[in-house]
C-alpha positions in Angstrom: 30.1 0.6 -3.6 26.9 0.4 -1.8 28.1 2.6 1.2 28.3 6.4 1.2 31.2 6.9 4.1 30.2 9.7 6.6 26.8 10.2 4.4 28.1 12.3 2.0 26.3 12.3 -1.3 27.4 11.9 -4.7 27.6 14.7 -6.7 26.6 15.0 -10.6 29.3 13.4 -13.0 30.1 15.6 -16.1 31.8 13.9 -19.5 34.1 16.4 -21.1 34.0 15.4 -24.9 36.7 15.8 -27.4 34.6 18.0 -29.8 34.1 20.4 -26.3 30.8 19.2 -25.6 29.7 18.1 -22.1 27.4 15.3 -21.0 26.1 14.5 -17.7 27.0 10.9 -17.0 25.5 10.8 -13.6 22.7 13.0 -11.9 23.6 14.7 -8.1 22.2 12.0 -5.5 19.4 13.7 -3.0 18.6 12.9 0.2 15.7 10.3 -0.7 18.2 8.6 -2.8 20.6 7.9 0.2 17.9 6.9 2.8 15.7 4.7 -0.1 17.2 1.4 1.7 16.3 2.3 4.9 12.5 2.7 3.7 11.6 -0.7 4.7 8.2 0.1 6.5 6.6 3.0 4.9 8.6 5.2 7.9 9.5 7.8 5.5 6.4 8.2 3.6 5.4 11.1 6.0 8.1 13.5 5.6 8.4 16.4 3.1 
C-alpha cells in the first residue's frame, strides 16, 4: 500500500532460511523515506 496509517514506519524484514541463515528482505524505512512524496517544492531540502 501506498499509505503508512497513523505514520508509523516500516520496520526491516528478515528471511529466516532453511539452512538457518538470515537475509534482510527489506531495509527499516526513515523518516526521509516517509515524507519523500511530500517533497514537491524543495521544502525539505533545509532540514537536517
Amino acid at each position: 500500500m501506498g499509505y503508512n496509517y497513523n505514520g508509523k514506519l516500516k520496520s526491516a524484514e528478515l528471511l529466516l532460511k532453511e539452512d538457518g541463515s538470515v537475509e534482510m528482505i527489506r531495509r527499516a524505512e526513515t523518516p526521509e523515506d516517509y515524507f519523500a512524496t511530500f517533497d514537491f517544492c524543495d521544502i525539505l531540502k533545509n532540514i537536517d
